[in-house]
Structure formats: C-alpha cells, structure tokens
C-alpha positions as CSV (number, residue, x, y, z in Angstrom):
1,X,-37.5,33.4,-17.3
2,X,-37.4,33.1,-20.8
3,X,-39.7,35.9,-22.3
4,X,-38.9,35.5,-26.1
5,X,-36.9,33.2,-28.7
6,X,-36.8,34.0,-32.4
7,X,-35.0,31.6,-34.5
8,X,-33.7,32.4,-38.3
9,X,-33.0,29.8,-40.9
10,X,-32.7,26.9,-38.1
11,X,-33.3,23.6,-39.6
12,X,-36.3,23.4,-41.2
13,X,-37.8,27.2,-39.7
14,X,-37.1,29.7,-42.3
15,X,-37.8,32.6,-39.7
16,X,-40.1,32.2,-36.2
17,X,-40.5,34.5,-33.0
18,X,-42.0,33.1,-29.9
19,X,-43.3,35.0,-27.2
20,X,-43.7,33.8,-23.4
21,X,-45.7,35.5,-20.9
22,X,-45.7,33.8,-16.8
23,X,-47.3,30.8,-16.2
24,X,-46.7,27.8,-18.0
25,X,-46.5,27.4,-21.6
26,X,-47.4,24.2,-23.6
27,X,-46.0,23.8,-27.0
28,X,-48.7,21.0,-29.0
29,X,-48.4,19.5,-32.1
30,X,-48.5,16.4,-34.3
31,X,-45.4,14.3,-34.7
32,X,-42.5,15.9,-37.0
33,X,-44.5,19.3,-36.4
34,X,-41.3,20.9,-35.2
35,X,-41.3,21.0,-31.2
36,X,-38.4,18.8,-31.6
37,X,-36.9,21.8,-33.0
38,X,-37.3,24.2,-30.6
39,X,-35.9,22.4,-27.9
40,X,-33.1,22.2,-30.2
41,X,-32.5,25.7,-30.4
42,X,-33.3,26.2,-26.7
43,X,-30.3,23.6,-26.3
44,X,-28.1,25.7,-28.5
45,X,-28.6,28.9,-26.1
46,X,-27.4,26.9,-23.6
47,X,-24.2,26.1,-25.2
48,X,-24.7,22.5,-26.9
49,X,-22.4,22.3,-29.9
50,X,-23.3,23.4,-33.2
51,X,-23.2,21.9,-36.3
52,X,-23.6,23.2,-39.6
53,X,-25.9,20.5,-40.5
54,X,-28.5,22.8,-38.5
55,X,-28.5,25.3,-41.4
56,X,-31.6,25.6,-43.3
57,X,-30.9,24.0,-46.9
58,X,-29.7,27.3,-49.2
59,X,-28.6,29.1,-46.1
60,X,-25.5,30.2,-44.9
61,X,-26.0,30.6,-41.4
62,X,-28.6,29.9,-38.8
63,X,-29.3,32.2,-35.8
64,X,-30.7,31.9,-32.5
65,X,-31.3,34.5,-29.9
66,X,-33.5,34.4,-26.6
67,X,-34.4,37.0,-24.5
68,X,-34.2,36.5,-20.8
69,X,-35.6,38.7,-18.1
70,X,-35.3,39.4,-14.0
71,X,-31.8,38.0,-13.3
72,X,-31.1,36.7,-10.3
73,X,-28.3,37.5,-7.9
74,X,-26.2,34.6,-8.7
75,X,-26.2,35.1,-12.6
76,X,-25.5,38.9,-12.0
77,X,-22.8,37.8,-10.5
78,X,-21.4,35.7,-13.3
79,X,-21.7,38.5,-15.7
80,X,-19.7,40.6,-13.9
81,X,-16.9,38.4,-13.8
82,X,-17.2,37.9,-17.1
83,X,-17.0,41.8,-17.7
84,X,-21.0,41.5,-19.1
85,X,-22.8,44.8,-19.0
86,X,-25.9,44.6,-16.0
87,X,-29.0,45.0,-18.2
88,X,-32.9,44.6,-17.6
89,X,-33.2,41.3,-20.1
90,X,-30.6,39.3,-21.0
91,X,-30.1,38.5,-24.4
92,X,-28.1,35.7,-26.0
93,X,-27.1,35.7,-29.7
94,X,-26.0,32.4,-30.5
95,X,-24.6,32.2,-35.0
96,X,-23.9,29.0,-36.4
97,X,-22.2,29.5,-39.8
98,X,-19.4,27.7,-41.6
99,X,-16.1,27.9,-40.3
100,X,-16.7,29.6,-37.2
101,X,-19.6,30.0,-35.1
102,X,-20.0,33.0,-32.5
103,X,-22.3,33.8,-29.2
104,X,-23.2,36.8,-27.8
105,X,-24.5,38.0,-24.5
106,X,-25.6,42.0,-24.1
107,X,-23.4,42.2,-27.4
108,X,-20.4,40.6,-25.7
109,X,-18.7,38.0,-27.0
110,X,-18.6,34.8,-24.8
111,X,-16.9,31.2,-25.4
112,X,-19.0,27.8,-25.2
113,X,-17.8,27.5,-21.4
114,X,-18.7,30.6,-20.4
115,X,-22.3,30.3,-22.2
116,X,-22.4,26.9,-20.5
117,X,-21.7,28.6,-16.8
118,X,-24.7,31.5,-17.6
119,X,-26.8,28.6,-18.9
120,X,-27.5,27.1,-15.1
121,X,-28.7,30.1,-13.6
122,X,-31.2,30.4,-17.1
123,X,-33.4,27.7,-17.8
124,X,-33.2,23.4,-17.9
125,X,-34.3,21.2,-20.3
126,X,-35.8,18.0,-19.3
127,X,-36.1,15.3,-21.4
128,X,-37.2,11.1,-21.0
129,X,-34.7,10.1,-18.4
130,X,-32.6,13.1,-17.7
131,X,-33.1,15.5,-14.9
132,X,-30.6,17.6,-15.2
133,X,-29.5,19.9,-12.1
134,X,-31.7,17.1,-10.0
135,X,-29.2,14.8,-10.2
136,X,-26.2,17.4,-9.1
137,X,-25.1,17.2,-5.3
138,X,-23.6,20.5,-6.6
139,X,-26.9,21.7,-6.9
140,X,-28.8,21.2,-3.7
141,X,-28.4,23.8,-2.0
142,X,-29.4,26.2,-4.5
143,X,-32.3,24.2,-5.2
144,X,-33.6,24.8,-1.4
145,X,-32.9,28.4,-1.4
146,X,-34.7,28.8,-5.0
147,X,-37.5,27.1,-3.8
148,X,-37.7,29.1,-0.4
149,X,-37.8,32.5,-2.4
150,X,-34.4,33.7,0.1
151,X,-31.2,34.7,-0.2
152,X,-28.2,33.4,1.3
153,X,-26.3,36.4,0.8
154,X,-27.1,37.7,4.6
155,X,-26.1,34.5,6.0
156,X,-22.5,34.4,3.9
157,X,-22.2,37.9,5.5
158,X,-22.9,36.7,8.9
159,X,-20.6,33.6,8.6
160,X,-18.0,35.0,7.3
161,X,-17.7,37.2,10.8
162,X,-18.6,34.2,12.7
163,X,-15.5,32.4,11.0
164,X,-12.9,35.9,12.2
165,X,-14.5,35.9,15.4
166,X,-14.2,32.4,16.0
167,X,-10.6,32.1,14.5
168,X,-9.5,35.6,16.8
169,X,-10.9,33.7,20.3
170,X,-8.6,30.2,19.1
171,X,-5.6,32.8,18.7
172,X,-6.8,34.3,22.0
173,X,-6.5,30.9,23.6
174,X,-3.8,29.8,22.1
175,X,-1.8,33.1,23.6
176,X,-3.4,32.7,26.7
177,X,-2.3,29.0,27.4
178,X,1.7,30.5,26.2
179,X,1.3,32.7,28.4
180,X,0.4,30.5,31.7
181,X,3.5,27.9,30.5
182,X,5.9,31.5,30.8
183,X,4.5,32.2,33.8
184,X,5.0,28.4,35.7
185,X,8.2,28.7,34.5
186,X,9.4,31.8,35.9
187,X,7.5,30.8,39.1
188,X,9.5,27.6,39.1
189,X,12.8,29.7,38.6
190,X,12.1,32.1,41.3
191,X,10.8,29.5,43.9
192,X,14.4,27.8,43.1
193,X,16.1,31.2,43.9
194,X,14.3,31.1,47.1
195,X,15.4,27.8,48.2
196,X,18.7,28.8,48.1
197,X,18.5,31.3,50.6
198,X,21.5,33.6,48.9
199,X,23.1,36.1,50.6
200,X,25.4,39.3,50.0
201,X,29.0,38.0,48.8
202,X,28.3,34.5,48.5
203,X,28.8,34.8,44.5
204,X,32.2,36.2,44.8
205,X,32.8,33.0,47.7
206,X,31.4,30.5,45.3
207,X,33.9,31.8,42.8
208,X,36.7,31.3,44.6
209,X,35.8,27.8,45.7
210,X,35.3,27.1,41.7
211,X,39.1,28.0,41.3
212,X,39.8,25.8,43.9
213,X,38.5,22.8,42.3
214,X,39.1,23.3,39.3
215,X,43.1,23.4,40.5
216,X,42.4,20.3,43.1
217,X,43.6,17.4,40.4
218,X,47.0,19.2,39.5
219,X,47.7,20.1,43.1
220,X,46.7,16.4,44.2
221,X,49.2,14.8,41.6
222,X,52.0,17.3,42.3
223,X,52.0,16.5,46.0
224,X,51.7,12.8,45.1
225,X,55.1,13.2,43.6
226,X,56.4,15.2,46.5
227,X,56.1,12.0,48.8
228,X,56.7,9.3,46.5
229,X,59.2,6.8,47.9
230,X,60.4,6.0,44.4
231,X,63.0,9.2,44.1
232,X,66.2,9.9,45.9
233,X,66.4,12.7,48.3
234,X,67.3,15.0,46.5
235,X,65.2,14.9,43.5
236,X,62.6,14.3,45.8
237,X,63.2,17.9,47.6
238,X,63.3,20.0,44.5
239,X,59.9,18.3,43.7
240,X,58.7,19.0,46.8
241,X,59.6,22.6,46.7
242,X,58.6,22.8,43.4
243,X,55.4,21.2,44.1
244,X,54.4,23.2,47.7
C-alpha cells in the first residue's frame, strides 16, 4: 500500500507530504482545491508522461516520490529482474525537469516501461469510466488469487512436476508401443523360418540350383542352335560340340 507521497514544486503545490495509515483514506475538498492534483502525481509514479508544464511557475523542476510498503511476491519478483535492491518500503523518485526527466526506484534508475511494469503490482487509479486492470483478461487470474489472500506459487511447483511426469509416461508409451511393432516383426520373421522347415546343407543345395538357373537361358539357346535344321552338317557339328 501506499504509506506516504510528498510532492515538491508540482503544479500549483510549492511543497506537501501526505501520510496514509490502513483503511481507507478520503481526500475532500471544494472544486479547484487541488485533489485533481494529486491524482496527478499519483499518475506520474506510475509512469504517465511528464511534461514540463507541471513545474511550479519559477521552478525548475518538480519532484514526486511515494513510499510504498509490504511487497508482494510478484513485484519482488520484478525487481529482481530489474537488478532492484529487496527493501522493506519501496520508494519511487520520479524528477520532471527540462531536458530530461529521471525516476528512481531504491535509488536505481529505471526507464518509463519498466516504472510502468512495477506500477501494476502498486496501486490503480480509477477514474469516471475507466477500470483499469478490470477490464484486462490479462488480469483475472491475479485478481482471484489477490482476492483469495493465496499464492499460486505451490501450485506452479506442483504443475510444473505434473507436466515432467506426464511428458516421461507419453515417452514411456510411446517406447512401449515401438517396442511391441519390433517384437511382431521378429515374431513374423521367425514363424516364416519355421515354415520352411530348413535343414543341414540345404543352403549350399539352394546355391547350386541358383547357378543352374541363372545359366538355363544360355544353355537353352546354345542347344537350340545345336539342332537347328538351318546349318549344314558340318557347321552344325562344331556347334554342337561347341554347344554340349
């Protein structure tokens, strides 16, 4: 929650601190009071661009700086990968000056995007007509899980085994079901081995009778030429020698 906001030469606020204790707070005044204003520089702490028109007349820079405090999980998270140092409060320095403006969380130096990211896991601002993070299918299910006070940390965990478990058992299967097709396969070779009913020297026969055939054309046209009737006698002997 937001537990201070002190605002420096912002508009028309020369210099104001606000503290906020737990509960709900109600900010009341009469038209052009200045709540306006303070939603303004809410807005700014969660990365709206600045404009130097926001510096108070004779000024040269404005600054804004809230103090945040009990971080949840989620935003811990952010500002680690953003190399933020882990801290009790959280505090956001935001400068708007000429030239170029800068922003600072726990004294570290962030860009509008990153201010942006830290900004949904800080506070919303809702306005006439705008709901903000209610309106973000991105949102829901952190919505449920703030508003049931839990974590879903555990359950992450636990999926996240469910998911290896689940993928080893497909793999499982999947080798399984390789290994029946082998095994019909070599049953359907060796049942073919069987049916054959081979015996001791029946390759080396086999092998011979393969030679046999294979020289069965040549042998077949030689001895055709041996008997034709077309050749003399002689001819036709040498042939037939030949061919025998």
């Amino acid at each position: 929650m937001l537990r201070e906001l002190k605002i420096q030469n912002f508009a028309i606020i020369e210099n104001s601190e606000l503290s906020f204790a737990p509960g709900m707070t109600v900010l009341t005044g009469e038209t052009g009071a200045g709540k306006t204003i303070i939603i303004d520089a809410l807005s700014l702490l969660l990365g709206t661009r600045a404009n130097i028109d926001m510096i108070r007349y004779g000024e040269t820079k404005a600054v804004i700086e809230g103090v945040f405090d009990a971080p949840s999980e989620k935003l811990l998270a952010v500002l680690a990968q953003m190399d933020i140092p882990k801290e009790a409060l959280l505090t956001i320095t935001r400068i708007v000056q000429e030239g170029r403006s800068t922003t600072r969380v726990n004294g570290v130096s962030v860009t509008s995007k990153e201010l942006k990211d830290l900004s949904l896991y800080l506070l919303d601002i809702h306005v006439q007509h705008d709901t903000m993070r209610l309106f973000d299918p991105s949102r829901y299910l952190e919505l449920l899980d703030d508003y049931a006070q839990t974590s879903i940390t555990t359950y992450q965990e636990l999926r996240s085994k469910y998911n290896n478990a689940m993928q080893d058992y497909l793999d499982f299967l999947a080798l399984e079901s390789q290994a029946k097709e082998q095994l019909d396969y070599w049953q359907f070779q060796y049942q073919e081995l069987v049916d054959l009913e081979l015996v001791d020297g029946e390759a080396t026969k086999l092998e011979e009778e393969r030679a046999g055939l294979k020289n069965y054309d040549k042998v077949y046209d030689l001895l055709q030429r041996a008997t034709s009737a077309d050749a003399d006698a002689s001819r036709l002997m040498v042939e037939s020698l030949s061919a025998m």
